[in-house]
RODO-2510 file (C-alpha; in nm, 4 decimals, decimal comma):
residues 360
     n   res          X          Y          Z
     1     x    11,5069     9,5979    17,9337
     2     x    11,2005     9,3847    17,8538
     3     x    10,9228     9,6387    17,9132
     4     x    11,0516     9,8912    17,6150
     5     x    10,9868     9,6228    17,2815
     6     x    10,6173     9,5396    17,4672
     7     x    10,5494     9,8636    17,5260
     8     x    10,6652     9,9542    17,1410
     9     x    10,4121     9,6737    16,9848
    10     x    10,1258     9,7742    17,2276
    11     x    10,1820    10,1443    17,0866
    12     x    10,2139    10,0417    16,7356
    13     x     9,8635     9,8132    16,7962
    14     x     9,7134    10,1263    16,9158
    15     x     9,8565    10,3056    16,6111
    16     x     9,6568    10,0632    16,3880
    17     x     9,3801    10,0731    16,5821
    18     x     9,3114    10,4503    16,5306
    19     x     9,4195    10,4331    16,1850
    20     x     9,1423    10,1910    16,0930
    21     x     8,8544    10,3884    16,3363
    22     x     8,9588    10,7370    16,0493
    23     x     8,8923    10,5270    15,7669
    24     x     8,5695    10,4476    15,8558
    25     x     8,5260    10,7422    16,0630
    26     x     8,6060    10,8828    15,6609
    27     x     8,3791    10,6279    15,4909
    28     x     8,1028    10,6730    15,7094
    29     x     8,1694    11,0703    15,6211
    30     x     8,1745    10,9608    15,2286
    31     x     7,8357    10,7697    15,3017
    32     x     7,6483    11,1017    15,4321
    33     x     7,7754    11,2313    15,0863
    34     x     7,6869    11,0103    14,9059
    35     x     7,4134    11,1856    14,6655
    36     x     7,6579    11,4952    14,6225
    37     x     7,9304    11,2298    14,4669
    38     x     7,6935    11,0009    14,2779
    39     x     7,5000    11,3936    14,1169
    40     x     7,8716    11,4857    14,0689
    41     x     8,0162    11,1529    13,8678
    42     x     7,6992    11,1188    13,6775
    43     x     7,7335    11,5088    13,4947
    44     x     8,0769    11,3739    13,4557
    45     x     7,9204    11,1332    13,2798
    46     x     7,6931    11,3214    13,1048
    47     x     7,9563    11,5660    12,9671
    48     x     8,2272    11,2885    12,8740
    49     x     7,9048    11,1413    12,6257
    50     x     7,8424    11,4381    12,5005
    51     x     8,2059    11,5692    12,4118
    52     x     8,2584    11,2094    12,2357
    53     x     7,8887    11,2981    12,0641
    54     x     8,0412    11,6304    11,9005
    55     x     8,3999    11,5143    11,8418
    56     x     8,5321    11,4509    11,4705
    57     x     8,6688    11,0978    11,3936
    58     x     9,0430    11,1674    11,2869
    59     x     9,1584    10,9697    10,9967
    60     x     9,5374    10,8625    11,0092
    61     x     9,7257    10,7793    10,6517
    62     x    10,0865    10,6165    10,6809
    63     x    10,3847    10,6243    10,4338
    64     x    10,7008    10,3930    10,4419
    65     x    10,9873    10,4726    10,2654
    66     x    11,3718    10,4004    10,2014
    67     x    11,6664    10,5883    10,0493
    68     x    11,8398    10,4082     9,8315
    69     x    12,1744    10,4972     9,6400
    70     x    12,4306    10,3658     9,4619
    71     x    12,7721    10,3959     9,6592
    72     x    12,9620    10,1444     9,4759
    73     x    13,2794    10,2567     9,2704
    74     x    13,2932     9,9198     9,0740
    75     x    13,4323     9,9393     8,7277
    76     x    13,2319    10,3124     8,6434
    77     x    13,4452    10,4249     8,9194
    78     x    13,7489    10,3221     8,7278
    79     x    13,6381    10,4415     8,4386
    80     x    13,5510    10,8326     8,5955
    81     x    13,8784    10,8180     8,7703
    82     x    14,0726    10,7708     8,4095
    83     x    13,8394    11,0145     8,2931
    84     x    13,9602    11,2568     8,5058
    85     x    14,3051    11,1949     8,4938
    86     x    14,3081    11,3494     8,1716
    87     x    14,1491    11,6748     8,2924
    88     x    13,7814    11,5740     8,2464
    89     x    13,5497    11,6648     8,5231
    90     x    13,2234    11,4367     8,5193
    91     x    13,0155    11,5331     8,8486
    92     x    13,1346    11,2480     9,0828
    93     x    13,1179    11,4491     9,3886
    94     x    12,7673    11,4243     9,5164
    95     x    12,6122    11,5757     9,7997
    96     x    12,8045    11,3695    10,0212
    97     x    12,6339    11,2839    10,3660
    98     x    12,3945    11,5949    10,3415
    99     x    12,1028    11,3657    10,3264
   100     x    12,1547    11,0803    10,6075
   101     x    11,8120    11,0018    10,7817
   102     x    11,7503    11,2280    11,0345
   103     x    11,7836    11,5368    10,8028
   104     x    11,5005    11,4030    10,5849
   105     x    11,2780    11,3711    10,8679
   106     x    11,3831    11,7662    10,9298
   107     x    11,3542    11,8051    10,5758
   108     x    10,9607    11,7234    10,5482
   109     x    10,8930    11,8951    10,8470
   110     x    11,0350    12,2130    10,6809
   111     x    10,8380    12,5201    10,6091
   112     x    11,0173    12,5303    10,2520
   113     x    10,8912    12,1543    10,1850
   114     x    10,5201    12,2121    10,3798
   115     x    10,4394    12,5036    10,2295
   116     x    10,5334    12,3810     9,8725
   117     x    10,3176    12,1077     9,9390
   118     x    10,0368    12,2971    10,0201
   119     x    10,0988    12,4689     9,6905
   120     x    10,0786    12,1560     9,4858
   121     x     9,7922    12,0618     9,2246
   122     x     9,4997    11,8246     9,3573
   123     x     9,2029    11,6798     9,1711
   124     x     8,8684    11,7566     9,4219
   125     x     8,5540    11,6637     9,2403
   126     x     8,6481    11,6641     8,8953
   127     x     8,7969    12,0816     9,0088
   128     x     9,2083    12,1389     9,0375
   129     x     9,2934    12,3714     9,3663
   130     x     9,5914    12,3496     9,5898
   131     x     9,6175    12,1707     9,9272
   132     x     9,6026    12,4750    10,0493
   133     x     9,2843    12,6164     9,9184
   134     x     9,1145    12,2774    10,0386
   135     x     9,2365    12,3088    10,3382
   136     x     9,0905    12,6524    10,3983
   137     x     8,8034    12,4830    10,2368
   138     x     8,6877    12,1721    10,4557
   139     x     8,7977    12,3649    10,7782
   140     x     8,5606    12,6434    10,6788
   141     x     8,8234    12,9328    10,7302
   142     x     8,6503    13,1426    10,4934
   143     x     8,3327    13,1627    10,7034
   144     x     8,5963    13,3619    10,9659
   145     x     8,7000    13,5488    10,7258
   146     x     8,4288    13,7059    10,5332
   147     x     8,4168    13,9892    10,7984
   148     x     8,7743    14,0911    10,6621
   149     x     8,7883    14,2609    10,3270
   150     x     9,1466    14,1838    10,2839
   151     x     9,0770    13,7506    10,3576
   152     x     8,7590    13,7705    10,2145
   153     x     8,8449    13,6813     9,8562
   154     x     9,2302    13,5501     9,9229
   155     x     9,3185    13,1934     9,7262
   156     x     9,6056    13,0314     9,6689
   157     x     9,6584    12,9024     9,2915
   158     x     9,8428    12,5721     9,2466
   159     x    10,1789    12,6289     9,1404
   160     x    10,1929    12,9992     9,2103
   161     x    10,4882    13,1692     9,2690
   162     x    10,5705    13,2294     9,6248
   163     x    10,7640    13,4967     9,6048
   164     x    10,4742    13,7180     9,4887
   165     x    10,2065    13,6379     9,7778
   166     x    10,1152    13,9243     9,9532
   167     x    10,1288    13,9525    10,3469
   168     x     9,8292    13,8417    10,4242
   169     x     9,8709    13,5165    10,1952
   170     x    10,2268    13,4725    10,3570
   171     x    10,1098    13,5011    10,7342
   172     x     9,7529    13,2332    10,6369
   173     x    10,0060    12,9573    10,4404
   174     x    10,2715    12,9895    10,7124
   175     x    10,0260    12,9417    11,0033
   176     x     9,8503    12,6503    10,7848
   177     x    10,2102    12,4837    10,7578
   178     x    10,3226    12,5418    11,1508
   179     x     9,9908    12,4103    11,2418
   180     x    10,0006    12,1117    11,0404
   181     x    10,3795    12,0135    11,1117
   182     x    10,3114    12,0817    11,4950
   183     x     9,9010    11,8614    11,5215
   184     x     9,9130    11,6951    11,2434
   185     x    10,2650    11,5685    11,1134
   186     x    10,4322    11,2184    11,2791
   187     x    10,7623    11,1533    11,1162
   188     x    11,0443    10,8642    11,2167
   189     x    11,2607    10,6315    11,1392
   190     x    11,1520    10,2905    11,2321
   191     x    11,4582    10,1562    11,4171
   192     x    11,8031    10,3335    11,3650
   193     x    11,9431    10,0012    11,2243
   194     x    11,7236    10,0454    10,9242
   195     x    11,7118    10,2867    10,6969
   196     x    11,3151    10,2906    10,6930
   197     x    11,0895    10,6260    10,7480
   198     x    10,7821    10,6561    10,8477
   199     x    10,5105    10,9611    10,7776
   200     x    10,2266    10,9750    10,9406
   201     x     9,9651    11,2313    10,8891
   202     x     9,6108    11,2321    11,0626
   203     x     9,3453    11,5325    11,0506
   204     x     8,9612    11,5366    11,0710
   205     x     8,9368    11,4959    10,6685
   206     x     9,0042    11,1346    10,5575
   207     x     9,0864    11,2522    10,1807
   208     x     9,3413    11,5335    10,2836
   209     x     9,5380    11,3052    10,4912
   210     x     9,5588    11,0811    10,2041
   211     x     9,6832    11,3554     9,9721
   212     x     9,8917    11,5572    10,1633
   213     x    10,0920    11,2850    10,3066
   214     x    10,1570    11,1835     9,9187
   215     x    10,1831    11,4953     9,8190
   216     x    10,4431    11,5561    10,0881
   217     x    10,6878    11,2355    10,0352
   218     x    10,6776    11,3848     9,6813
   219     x    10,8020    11,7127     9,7355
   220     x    11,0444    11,5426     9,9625
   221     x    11,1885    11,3084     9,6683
   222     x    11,1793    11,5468     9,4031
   223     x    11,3858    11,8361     9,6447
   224     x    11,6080    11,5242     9,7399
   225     x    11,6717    11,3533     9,3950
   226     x    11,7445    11,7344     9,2798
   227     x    11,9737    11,8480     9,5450
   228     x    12,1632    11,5458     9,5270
   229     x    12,2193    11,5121     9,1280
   230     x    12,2243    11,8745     9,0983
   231     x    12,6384    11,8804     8,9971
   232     x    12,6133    11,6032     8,7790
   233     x    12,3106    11,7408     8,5893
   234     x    12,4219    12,1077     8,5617
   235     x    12,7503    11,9305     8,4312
   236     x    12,5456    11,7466     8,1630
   237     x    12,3939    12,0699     8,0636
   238     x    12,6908    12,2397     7,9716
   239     x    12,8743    11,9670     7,8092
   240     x    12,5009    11,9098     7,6288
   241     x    12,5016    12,3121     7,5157
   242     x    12,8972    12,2992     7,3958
   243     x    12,7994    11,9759     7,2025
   244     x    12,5153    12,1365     7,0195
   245     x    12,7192    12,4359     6,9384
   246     x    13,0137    12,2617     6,7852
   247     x    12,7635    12,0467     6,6159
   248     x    12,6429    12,3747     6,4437
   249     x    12,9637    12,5018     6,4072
   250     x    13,0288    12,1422     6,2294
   251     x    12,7737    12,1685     6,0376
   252     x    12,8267    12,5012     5,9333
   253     x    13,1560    12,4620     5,7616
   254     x    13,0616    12,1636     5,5793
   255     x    12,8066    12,3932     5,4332
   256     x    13,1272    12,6098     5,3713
   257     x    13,3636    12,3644     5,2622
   258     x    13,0401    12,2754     4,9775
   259     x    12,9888    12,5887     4,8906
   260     x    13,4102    12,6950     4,8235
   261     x    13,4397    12,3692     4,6372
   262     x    13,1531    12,4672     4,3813
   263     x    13,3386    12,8132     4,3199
   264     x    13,6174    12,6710     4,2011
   265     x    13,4736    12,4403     4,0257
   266     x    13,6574    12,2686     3,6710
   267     x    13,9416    12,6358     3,8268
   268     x    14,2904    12,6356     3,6356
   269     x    14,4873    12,4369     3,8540
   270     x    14,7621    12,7319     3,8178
   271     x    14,5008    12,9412     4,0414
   272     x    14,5929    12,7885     4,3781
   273     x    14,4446    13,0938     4,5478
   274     x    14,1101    13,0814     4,4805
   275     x    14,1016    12,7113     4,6608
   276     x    14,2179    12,8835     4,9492
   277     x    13,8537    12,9219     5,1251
   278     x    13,7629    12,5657     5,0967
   279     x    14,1216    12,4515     5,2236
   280     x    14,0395    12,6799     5,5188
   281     x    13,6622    12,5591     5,5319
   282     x    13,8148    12,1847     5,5563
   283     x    14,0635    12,2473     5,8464
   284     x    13,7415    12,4047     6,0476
   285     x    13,5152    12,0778     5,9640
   286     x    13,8392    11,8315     6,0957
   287     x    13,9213    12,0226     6,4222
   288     x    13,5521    12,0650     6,4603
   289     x    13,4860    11,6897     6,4144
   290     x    13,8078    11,6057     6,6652
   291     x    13,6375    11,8449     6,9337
   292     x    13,2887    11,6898     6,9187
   293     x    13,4296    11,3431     6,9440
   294     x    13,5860    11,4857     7,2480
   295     x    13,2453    11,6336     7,4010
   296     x    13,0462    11,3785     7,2739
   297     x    13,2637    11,1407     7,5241
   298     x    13,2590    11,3281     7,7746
   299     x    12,9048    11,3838     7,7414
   300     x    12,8111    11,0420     7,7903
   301     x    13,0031    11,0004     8,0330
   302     x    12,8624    11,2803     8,2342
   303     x    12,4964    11,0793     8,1804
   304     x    12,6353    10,7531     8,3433
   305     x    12,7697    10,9660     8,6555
   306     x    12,4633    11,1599     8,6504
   307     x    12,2768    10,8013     8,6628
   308     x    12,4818    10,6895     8,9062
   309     x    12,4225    10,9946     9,1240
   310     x    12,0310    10,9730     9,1063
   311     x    11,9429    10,8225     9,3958
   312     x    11,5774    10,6294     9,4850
   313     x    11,3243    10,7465     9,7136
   314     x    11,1744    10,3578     9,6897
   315     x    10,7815    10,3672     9,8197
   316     x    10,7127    10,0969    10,0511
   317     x    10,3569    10,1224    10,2050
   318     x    10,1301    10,3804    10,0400
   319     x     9,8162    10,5716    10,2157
   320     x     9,4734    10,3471    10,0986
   321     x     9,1498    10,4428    10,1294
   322     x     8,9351    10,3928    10,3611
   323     x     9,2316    10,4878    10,5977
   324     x     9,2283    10,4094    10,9712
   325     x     8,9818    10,6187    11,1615
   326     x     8,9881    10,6853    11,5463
   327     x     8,7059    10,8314    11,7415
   328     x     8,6201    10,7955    12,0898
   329     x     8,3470    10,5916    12,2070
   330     x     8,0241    10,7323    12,4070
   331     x     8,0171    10,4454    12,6354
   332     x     8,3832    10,4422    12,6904
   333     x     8,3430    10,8296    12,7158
   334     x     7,9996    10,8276    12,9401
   335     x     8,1977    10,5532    13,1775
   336     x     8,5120    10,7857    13,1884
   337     x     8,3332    11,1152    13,2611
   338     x     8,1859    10,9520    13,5013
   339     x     8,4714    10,7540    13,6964
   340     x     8,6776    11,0904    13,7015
   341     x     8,4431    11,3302    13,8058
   342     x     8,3205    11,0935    14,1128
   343     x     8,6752    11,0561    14,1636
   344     x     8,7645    11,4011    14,1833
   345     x     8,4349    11,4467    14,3967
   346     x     8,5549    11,2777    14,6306
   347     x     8,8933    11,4277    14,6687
   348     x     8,7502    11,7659    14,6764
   349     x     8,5176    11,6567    14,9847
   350     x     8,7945    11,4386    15,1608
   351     x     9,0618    11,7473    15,1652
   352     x     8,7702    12,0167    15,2194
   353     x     8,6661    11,8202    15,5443
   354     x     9,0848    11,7833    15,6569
   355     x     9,1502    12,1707    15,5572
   356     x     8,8633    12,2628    15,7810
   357     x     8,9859    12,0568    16,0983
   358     x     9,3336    12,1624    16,0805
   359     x     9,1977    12,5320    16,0690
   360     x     8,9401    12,4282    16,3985
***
C-alpha cells in the first residue's frame, strides 16, 4: 500500500522532468531561428510605421443635450380644464410619451433626420453648399465619378426638395447617410438616471464633424419641438384664421351700419322702412363683436397651451474648434508591427515544427 503514492510522485517528477527538456528542446529550436523571427518582426515593424505614416488623424466633436418640458398642470391646467368644460378645445394633448430618450437617439440616427441634415445650408469659404455637397467634396467622390456621365455633374442644392432627386441622387445621399450613421455616428444617453444625450461624431475632416454634428442636433430639435407642438399650433392657426375673418366681417358691417345711417339721414321719422338696413347692419356688428370676444379668448388661450407644449432641446456642451484629434503614433505603430509579427512568427514556426512530427 506504500509503494503506489512513491511510485505516483517519482512518475509525476519524471513528468516534469521531460516537460522542462521540450521547452528548451523548443527554445534551443527558436534559437536556430532566430534570424527568420527577428527579419519577420522587423517588416512587421516596418509596415505598422508606415500604415500610421499614411493614416488620416480623425477629429471627434461632442454634443450634450437635455429635453426639457413642462409637465406641470398648476393653475394653467385649471384654467384649460374650465376651458374645456364649456366645449372649448385648446391643444392640451401633446404627443404624449412619443419622445422618451431612447427614441431620440433612434431619431438622429434616422435616414429622414441624416439625410435632411445633409441637405442643410453651410457657409465653406465665404460659398453656401449643403453637407452633402462638401462631403462629396473633401472625400474627393467626384474624382470616381467623372468616368460616369450620369455622376459626373450631380449636386445637391441646400434646401432642395427631396422628393424630386433623381435615382442616382437618391442611391449617392442614402449611401452618404448609412455610411455616416454606421462609421461615423456615436449616440447615448449618459446614464439612464439622467436625462442627458450624448452625440458624438468623428470623420477625417475636423470642420465637417463640427458642422454636421450641429447641424444634426438641429434637425433633431426643430423635427422634435414640431412634432410635439404640432396640435396646439395647428389649433392656433385656425382659431387665428376664424379671428381674422370675423374681424373682417366686423369690420365690414360697421362700414355698413355707416353707410345705412347716412341714407337716411335728417329721413321722416314716419318712414321706418328705410332704417331697416342699418337696424340690420347693427345686429351683424353686435353678434359679430360677441363672437370675436369669444375667439379672441379662446385664441389666447390656445397660445398659452401652445407655450406650454413647446418643449426645450437645452444645449449643454457644444463642438469647439480645434476639436480632439486622434492619430496613431509611428513609434507606438513601428513597436506594435513589430511585437505582433515576431509573435505570430513564432507561432507559425512552433506549430509548423509539431504538425510535421505528428505526421513523422
Amino acid at each position: 500500500m506504500t509503494e503506489q503514492p512513491v511510485q505516483q510522485i517519482e512518475n509525476d517528477e519524471i513528468s516534469l522532468k521531460e516537460l522542462i527538456q521540450k521547452i528548451q528542446e523548443w527554445v534551443a529550436y527558436l534559437k536556430t531561428q532566430w534570424k527568420l523571427i527577428i527579419g519577420i518582426a522587423a517588416f512587421g515593424a516596418i509596415i505598422g510605421f508606415v500604415i500610421a505614416s499614411f493614416t488620416k488623424p480623425s477629429y471627434t466633436a461632442t454634443s450634450t443635450f437635455v429635453l426639457e418640458e413642462d409637465k406641470g398642470g398648476g393653475g394653467l391646467g385649471g384654467a384649460l380644464g374650465l376651458a374645456s368644460s364649456f366645449g372649448f378645445d385648446l391643444g392640451g394633448g401633446g404627443a404624449g410619451g412619443l419622445f422618451t430618450s431612447s427614441n431620440i437617439i433612434e431619431l438622429m440616427k434616422s435616414r429622414l433626420v441624416v439625410e435632411k441634415t445633409l441637405l442643410n445650408p453651410v457657409q465653406i469659404g465665404g460659398q453656401e453648399l449643403s453637407l452633402a455637397d462638401y462631403y462629396i467634396q473633401i472625400n474627393d467622390l467626384k474624382k470616381d465619378w467623372s468616368k460616369k456621365t450620369a455622376l459626373a455633374n450631380i449636386s445637391f442644392p441646400a434646401l432642395a426638395d427631396r422628393t424630386k432627386f433623381s435615382l442616382e441622387q437618391d442611391s449617392i445621399l442614402q449611401t452618404i447617410s448609412a455610411g455616416l450613421t454606421k462609421n461615423n455616428l456615436v449616440i447615448a444617453q449618459k446614464d439612464k438616471k439622467v436625462s442627458i444625450i450624448s452625440l458624438t461624431v468623428k470623420t477625417e475632416n475636423e470642420l465637417f464633424s463640427k458642422l454636421f454634428c450641429e447641424q444634426l442636433l438641429k434637425e433633431t430639435s426643430d423635427f422634435y419641438i414640431e412634432t410635439k407642438s404640432k396640435k396646439s399650433r395647428l389649433n392656433v392657426d385656425i382659431l387665428q384664421h376664424q379671428a381674422d375673418s370675423i374681424r373682417a366681417e366686423l369690420n365690414s358691417a360697421i362700414t355698413g351700419v355707416a353707410a345705412a345711417t347716412d341714407n337716411v339721414y335728417n329721413l321722416n321719422p314716419a318712414f321706418n322702412v328705410k332704417s331697416t338696413p342699418s337696424k340690420r347692419k347693427q345686429v351683424d356688428v353686435q353678434a359679430n363683436t360677441a363672437i370675436l370676444t369669444q375667439l379672441v379668448a379662446q385664441l389666447e388661450l390656445s397660445k398659452v397651451s401652445l407655450r406650454k407644449e413647446t418643449p426645450l432641446v437645452q444645449v449643454i456642451d457644444r463642438p469647439i474648434l480645434p476639436l480632439e484629434k486622434e492619430k496613431l503614433g509611428r513609434i507606438k505603430s513601428f513597436v506594435l508591427g513589430g511585437f505582433l509579427a515576431g509573435f505570430l512568427s513564432v507561432l507559425y514556426l512552433v506549430f509548423g515544427r509539431f504538425y510535421k512530427n505528428l505526421v513523422a
